[in-house]
PDB file with SEQRES, HELIX, SHEET and CRYST1 records, atoms N, CA, C and O in Angstrom:
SEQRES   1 A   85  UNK UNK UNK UNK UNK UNK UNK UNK UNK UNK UNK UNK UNK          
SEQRES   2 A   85  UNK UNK UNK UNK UNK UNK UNK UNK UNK UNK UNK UNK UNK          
SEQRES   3 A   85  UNK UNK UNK UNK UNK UNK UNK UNK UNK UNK UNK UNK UNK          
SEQRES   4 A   85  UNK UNK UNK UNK UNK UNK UNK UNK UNK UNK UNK UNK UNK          
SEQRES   5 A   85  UNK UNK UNK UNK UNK UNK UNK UNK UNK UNK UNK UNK UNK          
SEQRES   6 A   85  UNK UNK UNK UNK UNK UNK UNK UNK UNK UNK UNK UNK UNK          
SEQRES   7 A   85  UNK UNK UNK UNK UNK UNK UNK                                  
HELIX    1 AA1 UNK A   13  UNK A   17  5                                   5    
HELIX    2 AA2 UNK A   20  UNK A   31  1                                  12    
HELIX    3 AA3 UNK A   64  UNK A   74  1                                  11    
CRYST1    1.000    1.000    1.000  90.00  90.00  90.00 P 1           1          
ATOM      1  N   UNK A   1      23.639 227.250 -16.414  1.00  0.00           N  
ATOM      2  CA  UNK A   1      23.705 227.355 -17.853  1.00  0.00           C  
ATOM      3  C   UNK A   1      23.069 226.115 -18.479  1.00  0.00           C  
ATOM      4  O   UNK A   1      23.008 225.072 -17.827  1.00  0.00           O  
ATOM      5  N   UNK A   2      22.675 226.183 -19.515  1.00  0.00           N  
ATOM      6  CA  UNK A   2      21.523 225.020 -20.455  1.00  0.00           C  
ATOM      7  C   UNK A   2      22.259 224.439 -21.208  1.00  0.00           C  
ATOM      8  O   UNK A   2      23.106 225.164 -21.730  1.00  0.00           O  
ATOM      9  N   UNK A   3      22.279 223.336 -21.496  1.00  0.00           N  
ATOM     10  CA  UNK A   3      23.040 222.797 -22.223  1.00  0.00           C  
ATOM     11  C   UNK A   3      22.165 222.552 -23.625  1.00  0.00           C  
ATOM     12  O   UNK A   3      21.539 221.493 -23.650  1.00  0.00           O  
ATOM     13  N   UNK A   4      22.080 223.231 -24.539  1.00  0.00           N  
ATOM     14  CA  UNK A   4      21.552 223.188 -25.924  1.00  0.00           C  
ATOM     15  C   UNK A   4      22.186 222.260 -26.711  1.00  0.00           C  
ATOM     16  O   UNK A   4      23.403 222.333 -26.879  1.00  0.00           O  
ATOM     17  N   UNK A   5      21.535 221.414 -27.207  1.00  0.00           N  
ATOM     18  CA  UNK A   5      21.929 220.325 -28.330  1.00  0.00           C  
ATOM     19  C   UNK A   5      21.317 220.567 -29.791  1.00  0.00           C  
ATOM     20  O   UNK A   5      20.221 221.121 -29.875  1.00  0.00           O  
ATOM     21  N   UNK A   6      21.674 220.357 -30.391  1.00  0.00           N  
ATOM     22  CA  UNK A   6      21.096 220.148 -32.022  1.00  0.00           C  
ATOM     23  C   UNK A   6      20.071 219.031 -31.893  1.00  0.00           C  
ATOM     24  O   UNK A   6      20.368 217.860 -31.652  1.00  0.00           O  
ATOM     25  N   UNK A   7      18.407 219.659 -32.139  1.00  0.00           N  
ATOM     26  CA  UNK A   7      17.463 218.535 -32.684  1.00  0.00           C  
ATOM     27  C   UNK A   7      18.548 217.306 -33.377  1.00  0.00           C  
ATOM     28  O   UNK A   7      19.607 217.512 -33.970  1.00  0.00           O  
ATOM     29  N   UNK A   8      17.797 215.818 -33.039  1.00  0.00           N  
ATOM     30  CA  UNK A   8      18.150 214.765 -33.791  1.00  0.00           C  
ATOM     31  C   UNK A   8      16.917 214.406 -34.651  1.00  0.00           C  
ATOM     32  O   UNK A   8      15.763 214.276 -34.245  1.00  0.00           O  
ATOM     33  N   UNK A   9      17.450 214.248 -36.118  1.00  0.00           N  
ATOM     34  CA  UNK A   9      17.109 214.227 -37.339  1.00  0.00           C  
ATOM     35  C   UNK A   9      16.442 213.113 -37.243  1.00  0.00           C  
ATOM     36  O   UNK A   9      16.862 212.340 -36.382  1.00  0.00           O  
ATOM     37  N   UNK A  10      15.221 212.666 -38.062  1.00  0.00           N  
ATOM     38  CA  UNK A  10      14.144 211.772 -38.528  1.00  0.00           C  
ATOM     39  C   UNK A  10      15.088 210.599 -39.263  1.00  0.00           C  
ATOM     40  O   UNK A  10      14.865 209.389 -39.290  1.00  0.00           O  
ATOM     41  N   UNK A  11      16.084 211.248 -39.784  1.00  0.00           N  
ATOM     42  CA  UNK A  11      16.957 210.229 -40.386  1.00  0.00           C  
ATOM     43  C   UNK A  11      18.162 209.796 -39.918  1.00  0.00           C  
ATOM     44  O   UNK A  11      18.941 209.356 -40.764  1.00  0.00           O  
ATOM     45  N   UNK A  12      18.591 209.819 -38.491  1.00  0.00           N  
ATOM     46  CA  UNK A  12      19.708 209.892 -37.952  1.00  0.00           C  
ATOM     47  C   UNK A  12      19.882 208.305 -38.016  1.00  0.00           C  
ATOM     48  O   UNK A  12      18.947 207.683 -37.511  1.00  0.00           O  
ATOM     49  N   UNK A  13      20.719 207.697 -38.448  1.00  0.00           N  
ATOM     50  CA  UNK A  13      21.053 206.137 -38.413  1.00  0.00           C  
ATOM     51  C   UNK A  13      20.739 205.540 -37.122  1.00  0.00           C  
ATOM     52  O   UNK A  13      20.222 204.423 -37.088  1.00  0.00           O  
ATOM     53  N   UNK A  14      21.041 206.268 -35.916  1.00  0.00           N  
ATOM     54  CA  UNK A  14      21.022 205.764 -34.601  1.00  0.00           C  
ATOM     55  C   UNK A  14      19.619 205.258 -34.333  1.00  0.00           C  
ATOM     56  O   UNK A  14      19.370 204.559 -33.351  1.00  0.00           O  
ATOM     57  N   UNK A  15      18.590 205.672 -35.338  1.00  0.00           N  
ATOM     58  CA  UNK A  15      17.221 205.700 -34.964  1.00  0.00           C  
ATOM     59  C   UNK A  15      17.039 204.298 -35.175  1.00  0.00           C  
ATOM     60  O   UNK A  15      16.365 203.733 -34.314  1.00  0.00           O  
ATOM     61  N   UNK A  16      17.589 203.423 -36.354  1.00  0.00           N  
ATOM     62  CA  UNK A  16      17.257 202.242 -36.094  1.00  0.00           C  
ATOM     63  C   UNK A  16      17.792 201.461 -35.070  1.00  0.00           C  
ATOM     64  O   UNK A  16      17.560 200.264 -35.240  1.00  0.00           O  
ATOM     65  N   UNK A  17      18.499 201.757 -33.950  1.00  0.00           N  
ATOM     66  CA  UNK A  17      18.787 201.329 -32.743  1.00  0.00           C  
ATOM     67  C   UNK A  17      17.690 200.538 -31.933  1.00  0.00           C  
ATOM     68  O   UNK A  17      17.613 199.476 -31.313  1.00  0.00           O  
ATOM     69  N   UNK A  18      16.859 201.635 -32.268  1.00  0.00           N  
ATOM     70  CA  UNK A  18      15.895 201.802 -30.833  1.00  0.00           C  
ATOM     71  C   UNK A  18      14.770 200.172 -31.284  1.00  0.00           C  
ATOM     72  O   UNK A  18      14.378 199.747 -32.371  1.00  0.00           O  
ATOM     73  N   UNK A  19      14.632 199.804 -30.246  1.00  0.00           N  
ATOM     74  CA  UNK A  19      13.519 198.449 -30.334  1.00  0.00           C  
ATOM     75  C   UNK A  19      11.866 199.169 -29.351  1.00  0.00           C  
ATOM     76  O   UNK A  19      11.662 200.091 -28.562  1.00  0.00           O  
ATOM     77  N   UNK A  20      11.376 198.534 -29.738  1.00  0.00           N  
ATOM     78  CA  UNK A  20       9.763 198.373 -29.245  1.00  0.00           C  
ATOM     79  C   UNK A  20       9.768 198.471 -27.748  1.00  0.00           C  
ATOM     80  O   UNK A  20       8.933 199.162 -27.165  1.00  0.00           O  
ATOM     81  N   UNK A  21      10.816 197.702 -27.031  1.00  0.00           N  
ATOM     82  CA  UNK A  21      11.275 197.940 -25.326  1.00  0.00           C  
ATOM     83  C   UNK A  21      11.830 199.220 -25.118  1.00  0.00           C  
ATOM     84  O   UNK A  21      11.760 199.740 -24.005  1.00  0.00           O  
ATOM     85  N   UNK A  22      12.154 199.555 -25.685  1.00  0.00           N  
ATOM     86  CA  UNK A  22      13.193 201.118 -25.817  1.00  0.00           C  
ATOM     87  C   UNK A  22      12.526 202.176 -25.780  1.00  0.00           C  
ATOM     88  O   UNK A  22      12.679 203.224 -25.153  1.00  0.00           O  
ATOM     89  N   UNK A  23      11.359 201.639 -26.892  1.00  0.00           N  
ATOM     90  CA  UNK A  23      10.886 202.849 -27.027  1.00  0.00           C  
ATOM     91  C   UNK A  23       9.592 203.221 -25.745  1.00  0.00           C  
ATOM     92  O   UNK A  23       9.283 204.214 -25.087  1.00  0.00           O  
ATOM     93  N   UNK A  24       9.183 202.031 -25.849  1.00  0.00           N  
ATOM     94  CA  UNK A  24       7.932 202.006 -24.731  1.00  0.00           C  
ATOM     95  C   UNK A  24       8.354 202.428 -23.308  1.00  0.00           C  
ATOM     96  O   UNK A  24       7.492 202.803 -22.514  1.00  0.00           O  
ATOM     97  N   UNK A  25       9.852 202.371 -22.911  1.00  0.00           N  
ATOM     98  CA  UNK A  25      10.542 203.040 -21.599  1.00  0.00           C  
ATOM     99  C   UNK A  25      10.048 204.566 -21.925  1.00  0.00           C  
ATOM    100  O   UNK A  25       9.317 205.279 -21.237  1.00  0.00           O  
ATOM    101  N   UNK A  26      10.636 204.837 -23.117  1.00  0.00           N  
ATOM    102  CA  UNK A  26      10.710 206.371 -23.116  1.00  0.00           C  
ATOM    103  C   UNK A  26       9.487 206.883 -23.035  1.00  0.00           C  
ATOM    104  O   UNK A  26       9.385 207.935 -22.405  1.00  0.00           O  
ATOM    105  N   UNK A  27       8.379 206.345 -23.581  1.00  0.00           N  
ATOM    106  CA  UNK A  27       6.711 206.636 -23.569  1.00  0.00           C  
ATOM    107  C   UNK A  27       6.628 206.970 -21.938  1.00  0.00           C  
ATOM    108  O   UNK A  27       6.231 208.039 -21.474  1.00  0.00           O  
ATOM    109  N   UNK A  28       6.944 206.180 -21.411  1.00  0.00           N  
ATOM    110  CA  UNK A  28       6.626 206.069 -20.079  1.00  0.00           C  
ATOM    111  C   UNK A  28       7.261 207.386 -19.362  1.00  0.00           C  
ATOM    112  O   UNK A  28       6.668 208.192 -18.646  1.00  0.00           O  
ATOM    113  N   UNK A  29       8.796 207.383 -19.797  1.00  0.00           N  
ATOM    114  CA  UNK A  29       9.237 209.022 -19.525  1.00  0.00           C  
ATOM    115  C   UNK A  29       8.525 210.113 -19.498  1.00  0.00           C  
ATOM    116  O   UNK A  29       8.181 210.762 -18.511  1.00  0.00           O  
ATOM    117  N   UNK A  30       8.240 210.364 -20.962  1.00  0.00           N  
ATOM    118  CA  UNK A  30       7.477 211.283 -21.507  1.00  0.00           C  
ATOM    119  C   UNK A  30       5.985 211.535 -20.655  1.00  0.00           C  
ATOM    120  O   UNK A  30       5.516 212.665 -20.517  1.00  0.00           O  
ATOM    121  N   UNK A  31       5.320 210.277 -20.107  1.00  0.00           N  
ATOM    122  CA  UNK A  31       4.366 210.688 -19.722  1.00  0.00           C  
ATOM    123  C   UNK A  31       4.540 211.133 -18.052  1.00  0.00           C  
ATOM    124  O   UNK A  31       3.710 211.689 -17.333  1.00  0.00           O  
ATOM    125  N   UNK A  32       5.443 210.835 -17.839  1.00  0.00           N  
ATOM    126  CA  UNK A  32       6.110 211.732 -15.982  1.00  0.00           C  
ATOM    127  C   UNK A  32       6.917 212.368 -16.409  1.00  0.00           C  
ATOM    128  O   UNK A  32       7.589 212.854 -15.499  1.00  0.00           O  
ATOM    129  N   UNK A  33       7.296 212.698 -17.517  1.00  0.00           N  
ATOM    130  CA  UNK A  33       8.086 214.401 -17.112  1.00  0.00           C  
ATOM    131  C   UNK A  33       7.235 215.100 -18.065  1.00  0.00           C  
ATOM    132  O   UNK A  33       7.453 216.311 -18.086  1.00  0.00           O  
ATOM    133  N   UNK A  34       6.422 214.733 -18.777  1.00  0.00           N  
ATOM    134  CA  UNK A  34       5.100 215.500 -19.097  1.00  0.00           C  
ATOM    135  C   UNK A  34       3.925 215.620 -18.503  1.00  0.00           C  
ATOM    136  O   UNK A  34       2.767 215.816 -18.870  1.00  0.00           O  
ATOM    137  N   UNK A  35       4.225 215.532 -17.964  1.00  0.00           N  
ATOM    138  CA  UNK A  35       2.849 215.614 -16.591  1.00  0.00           C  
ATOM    139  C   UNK A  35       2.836 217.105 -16.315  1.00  0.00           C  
ATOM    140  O   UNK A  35       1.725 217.552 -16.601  1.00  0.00           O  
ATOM    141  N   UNK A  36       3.383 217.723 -16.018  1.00  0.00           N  
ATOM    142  CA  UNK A  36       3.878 218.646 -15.468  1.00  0.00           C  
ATOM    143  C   UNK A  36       3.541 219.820 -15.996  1.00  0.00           C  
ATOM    144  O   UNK A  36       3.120 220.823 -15.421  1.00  0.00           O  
ATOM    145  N   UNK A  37       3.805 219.588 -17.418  1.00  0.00           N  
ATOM    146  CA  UNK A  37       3.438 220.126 -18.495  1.00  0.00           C  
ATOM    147  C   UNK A  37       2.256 220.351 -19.143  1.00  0.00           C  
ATOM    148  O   UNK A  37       1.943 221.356 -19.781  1.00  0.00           O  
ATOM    149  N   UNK A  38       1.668 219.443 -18.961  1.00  0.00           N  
ATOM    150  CA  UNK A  38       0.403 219.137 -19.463  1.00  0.00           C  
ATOM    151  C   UNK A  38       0.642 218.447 -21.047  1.00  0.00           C  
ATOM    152  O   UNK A  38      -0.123 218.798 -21.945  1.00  0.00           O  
ATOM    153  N   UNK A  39       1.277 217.873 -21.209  1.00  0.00           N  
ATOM    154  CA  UNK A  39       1.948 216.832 -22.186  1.00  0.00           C  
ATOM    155  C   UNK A  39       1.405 215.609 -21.627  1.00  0.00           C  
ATOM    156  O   UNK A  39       1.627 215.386 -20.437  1.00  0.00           O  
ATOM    157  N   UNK A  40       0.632 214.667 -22.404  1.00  0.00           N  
ATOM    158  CA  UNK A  40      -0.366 213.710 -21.806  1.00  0.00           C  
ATOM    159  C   UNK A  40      -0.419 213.220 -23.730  1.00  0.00           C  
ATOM    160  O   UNK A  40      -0.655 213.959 -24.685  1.00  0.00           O  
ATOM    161  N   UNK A  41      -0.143 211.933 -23.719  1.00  0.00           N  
ATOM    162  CA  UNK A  41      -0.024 211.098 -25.037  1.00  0.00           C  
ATOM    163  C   UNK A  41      -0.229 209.720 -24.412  1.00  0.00           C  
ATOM    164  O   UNK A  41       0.665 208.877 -24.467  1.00  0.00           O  
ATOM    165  N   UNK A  42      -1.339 209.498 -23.849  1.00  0.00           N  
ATOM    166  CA  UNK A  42      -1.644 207.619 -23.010  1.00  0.00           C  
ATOM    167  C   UNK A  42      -1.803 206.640 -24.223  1.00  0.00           C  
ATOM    168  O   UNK A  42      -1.540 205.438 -24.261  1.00  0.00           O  
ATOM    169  N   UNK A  43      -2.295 207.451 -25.201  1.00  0.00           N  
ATOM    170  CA  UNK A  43      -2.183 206.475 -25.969  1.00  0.00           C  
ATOM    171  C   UNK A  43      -1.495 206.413 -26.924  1.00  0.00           C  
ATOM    172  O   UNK A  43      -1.985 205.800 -27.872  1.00  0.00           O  
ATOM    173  N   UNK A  44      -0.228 206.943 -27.088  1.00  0.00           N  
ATOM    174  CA  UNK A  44       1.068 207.181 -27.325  1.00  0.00           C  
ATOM    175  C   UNK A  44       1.796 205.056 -27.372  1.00  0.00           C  
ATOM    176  O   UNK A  44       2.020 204.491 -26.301  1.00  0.00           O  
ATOM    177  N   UNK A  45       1.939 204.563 -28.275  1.00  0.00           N  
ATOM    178  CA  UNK A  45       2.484 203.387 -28.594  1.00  0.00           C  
ATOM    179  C   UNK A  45       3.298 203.291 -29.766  1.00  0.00           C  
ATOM    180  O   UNK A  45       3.440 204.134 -30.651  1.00  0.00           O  
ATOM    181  N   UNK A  46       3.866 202.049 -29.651  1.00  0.00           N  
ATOM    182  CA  UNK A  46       4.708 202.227 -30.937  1.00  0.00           C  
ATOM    183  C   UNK A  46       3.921 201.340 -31.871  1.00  0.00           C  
ATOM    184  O   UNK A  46       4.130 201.948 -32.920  1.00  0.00           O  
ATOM    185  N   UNK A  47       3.150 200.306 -32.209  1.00  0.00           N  
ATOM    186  CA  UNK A  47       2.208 199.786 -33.120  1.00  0.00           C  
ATOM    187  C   UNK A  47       2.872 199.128 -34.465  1.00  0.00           C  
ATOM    188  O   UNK A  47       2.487 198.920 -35.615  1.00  0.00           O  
ATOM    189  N   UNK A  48       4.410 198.847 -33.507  1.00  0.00           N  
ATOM    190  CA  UNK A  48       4.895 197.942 -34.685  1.00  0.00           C  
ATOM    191  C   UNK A  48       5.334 198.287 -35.924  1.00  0.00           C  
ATOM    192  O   UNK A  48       6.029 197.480 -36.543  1.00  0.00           O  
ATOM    193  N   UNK A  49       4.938 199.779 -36.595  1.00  0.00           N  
ATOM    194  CA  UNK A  49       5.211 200.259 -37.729  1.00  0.00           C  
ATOM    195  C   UNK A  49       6.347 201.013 -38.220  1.00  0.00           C  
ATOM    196  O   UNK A  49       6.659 202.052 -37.639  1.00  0.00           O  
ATOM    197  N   UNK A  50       6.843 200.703 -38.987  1.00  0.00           N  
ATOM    198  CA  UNK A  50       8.409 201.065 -39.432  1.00  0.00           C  
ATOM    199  C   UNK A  50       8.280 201.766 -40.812  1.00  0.00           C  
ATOM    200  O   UNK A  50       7.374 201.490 -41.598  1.00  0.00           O  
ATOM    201  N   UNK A  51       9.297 202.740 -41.068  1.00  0.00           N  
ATOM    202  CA  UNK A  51       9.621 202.817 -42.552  1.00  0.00           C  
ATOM    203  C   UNK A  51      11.015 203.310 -42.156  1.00  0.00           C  
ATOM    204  O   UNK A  51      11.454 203.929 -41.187  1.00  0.00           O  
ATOM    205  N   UNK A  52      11.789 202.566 -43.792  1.00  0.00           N  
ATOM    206  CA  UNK A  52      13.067 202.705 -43.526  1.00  0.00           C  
ATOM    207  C   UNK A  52      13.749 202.180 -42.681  1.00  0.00           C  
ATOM    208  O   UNK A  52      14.903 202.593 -42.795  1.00  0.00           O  
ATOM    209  N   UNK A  53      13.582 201.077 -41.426  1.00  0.00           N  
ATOM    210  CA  UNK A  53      13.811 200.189 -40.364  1.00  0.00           C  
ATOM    211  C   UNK A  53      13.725 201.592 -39.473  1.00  0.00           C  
ATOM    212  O   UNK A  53      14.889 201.855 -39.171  1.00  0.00           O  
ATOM    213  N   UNK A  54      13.343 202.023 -39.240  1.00  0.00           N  
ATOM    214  CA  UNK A  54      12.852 202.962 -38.275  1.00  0.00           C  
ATOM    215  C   UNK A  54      11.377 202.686 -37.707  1.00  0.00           C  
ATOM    216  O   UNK A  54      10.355 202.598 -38.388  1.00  0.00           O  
ATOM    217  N   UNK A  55      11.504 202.550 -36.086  1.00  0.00           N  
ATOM    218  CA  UNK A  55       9.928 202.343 -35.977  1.00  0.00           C  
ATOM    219  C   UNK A  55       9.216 203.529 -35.607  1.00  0.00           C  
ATOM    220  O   UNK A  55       9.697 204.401 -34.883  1.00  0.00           O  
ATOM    221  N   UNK A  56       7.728 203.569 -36.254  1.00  0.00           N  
ATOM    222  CA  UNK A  56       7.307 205.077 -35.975  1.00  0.00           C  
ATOM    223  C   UNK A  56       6.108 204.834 -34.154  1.00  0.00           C  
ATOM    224  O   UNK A  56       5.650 203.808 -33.653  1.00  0.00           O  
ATOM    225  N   UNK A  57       6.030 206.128 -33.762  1.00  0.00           N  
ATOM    226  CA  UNK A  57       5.515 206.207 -32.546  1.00  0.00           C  
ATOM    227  C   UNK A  57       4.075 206.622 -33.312  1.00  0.00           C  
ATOM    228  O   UNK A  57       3.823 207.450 -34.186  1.00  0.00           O  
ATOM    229  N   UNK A  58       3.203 205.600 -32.528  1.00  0.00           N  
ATOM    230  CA  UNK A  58       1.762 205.515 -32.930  1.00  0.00           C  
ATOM    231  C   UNK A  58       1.093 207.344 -32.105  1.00  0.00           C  
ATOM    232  O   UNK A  58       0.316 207.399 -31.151  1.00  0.00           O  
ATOM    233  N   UNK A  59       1.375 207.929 -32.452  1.00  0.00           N  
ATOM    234  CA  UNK A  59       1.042 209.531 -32.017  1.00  0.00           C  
ATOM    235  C   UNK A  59       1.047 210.484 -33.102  1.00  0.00           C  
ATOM    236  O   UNK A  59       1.170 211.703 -32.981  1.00  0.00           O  
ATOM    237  N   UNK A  60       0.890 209.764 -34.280  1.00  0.00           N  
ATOM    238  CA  UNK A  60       0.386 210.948 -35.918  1.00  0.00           C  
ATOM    239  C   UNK A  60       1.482 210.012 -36.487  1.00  0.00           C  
ATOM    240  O   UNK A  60       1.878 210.470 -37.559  1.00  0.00           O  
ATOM    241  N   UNK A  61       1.964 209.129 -36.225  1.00  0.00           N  
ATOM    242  CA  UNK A  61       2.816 208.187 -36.800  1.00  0.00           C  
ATOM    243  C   UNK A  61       4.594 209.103 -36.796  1.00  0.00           C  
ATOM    244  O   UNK A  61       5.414 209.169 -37.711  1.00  0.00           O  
ATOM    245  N   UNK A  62       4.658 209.696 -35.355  1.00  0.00           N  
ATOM    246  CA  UNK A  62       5.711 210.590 -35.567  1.00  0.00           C  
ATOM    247  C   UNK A  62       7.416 209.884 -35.526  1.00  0.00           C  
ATOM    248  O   UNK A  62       7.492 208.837 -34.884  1.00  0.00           O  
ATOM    249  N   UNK A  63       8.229 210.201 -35.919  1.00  0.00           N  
ATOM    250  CA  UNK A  63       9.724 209.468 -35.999  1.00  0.00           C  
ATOM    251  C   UNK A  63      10.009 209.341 -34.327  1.00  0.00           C  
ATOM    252  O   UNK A  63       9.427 209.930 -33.416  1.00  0.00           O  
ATOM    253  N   UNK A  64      11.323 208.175 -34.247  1.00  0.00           N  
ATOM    254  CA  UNK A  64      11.453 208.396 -33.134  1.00  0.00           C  
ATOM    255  C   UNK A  64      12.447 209.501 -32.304  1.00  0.00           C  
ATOM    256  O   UNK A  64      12.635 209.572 -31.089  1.00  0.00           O  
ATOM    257  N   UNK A  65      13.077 210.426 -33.514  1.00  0.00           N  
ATOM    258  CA  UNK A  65      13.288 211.238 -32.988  1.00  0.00           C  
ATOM    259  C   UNK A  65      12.440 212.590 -32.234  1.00  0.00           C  
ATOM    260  O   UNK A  65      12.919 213.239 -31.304  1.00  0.00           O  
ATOM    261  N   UNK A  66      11.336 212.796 -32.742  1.00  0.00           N  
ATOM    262  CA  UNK A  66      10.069 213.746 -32.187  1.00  0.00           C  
ATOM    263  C   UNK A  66      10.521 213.316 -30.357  1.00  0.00           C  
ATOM    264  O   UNK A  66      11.002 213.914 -29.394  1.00  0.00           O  
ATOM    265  N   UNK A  67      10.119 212.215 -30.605  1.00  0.00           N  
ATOM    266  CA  UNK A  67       9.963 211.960 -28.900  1.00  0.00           C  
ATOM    267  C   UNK A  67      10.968 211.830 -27.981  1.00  0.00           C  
ATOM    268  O   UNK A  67      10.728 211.797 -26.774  1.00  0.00           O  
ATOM    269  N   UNK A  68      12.571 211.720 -28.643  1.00  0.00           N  
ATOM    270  CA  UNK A  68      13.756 211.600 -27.837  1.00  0.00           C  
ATOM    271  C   UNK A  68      14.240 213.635 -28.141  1.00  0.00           C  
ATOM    272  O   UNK A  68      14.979 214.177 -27.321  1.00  0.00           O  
ATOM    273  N   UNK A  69      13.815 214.252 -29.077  1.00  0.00           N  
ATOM    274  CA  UNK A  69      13.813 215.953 -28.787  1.00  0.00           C  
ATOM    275  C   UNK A  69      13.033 216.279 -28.224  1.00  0.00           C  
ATOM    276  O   UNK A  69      13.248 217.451 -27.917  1.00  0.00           O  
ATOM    277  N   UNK A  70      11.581 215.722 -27.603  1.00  0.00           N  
ATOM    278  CA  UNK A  70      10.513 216.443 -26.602  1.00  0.00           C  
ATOM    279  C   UNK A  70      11.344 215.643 -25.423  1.00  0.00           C  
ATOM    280  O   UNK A  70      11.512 216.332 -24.417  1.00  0.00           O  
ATOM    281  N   UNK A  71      11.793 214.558 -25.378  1.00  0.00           N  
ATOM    282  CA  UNK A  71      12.348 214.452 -23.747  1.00  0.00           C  
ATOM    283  C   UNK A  71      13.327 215.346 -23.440  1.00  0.00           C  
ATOM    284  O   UNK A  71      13.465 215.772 -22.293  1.00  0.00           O  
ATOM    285  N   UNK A  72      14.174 215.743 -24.549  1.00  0.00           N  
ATOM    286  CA  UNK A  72      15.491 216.425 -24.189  1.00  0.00           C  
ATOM    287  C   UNK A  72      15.196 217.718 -23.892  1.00  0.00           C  
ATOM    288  O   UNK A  72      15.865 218.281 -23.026  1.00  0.00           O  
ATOM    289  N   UNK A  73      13.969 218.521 -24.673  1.00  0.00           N  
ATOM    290  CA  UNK A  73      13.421 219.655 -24.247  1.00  0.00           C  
ATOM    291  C   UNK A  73      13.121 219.886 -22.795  1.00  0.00           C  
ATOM    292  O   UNK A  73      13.622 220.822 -22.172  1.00  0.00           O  
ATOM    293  N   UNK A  74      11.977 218.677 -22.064  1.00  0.00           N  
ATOM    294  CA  UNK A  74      11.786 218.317 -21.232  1.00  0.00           C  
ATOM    295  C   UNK A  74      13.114 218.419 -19.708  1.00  0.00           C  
ATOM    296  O   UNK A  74      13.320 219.264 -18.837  1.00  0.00           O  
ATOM    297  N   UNK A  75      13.596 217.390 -19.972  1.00  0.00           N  
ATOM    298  CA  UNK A  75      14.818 217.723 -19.314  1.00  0.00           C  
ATOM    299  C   UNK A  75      15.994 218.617 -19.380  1.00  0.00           C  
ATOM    300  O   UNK A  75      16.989 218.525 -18.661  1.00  0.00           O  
ATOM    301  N   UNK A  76      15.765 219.586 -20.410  1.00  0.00           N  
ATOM    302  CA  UNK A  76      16.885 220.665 -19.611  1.00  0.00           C  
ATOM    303  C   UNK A  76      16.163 221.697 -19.574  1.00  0.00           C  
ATOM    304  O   UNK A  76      16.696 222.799 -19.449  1.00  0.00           O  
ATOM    305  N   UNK A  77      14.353 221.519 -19.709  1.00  0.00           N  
ATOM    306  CA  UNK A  77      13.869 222.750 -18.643  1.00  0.00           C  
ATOM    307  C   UNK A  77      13.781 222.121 -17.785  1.00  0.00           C  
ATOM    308  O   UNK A  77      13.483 223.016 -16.994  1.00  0.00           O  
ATOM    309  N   UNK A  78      13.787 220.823 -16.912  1.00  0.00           N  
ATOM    310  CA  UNK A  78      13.411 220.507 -15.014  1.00  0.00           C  
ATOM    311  C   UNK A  78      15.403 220.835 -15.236  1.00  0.00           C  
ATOM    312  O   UNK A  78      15.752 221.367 -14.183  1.00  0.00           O  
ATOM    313  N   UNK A  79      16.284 220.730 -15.910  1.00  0.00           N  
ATOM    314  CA  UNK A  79      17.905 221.100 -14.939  1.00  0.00           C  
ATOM    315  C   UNK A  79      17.636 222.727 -15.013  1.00  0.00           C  
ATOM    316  O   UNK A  79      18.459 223.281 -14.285  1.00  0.00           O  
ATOM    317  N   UNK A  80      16.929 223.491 -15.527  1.00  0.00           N  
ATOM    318  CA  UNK A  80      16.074 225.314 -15.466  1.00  0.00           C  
ATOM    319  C   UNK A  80      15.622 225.779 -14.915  1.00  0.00           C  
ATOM    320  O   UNK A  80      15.515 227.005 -14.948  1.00  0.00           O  
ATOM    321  N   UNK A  81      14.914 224.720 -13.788  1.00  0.00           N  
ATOM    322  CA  UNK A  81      13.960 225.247 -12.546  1.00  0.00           C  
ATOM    323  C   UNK A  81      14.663 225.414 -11.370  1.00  0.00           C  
ATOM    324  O   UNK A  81      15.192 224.526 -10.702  1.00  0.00           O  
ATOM    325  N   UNK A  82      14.644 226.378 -11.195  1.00  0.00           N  
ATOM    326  CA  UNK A  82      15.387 227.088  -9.672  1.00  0.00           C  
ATOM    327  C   UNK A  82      14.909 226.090  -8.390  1.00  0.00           C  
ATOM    328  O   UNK A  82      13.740 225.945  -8.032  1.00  0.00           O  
ATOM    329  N   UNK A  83      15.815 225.591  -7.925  1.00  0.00           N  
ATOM    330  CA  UNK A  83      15.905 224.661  -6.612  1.00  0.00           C  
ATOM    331  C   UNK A  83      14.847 225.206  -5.760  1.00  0.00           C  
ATOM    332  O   UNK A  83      15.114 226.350  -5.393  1.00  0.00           O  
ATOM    333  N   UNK A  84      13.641 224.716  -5.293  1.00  0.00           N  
ATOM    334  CA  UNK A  84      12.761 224.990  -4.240  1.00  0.00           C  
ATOM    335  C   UNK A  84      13.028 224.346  -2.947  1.00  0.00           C  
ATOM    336  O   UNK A  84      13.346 223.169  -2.777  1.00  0.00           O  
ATOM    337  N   UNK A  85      12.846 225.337  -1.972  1.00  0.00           N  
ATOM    338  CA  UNK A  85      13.459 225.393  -0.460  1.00  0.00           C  
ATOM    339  C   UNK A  85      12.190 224.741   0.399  1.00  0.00           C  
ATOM    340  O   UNK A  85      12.274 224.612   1.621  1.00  0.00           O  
TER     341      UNK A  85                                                      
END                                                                             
């Protein structure tokens, strides 16, 4: 069974959590469990830019929630894929 979550919002407070180290881990995620996929963003950075103390991901200047709901997408389709023998 899948465990479905509610998208996290562009404005979720938690977003100003995240730092420039934080986020650049998750880039790195994104680009090995998007591989797979054919999800490929290399030049995917964060570029320092904020609004609202939120920093945006240098990829159309998207929030950092875009990229913590494409990982979560990500990972509960690989917990979806039937165990190979």
């Amino acid at each position: 069974m899948t465990n479905r979550r509610a998208p996290i919002a562009p404005d979720d407070p938690r977003m100003r959590d995240y730092t420039d180290v934080h986020l650049t881990a998750l880039l790195r995620e994104l680009h090995s469990r998007g591989a797979g996929f054919g999800i490929q963003w290399g030049s995917a950075t964060t570029h320092h830019s904020s609004v609202d103390g939120r920093i945006l991901l240098d990829f159309g200047h998207a929030p950092i929630s875009t990229l913590l709901n494409l990982l979560h997408l990500l990972r509960d389709t690989e917990r979806d894929q039937p165990w190979e023998s």
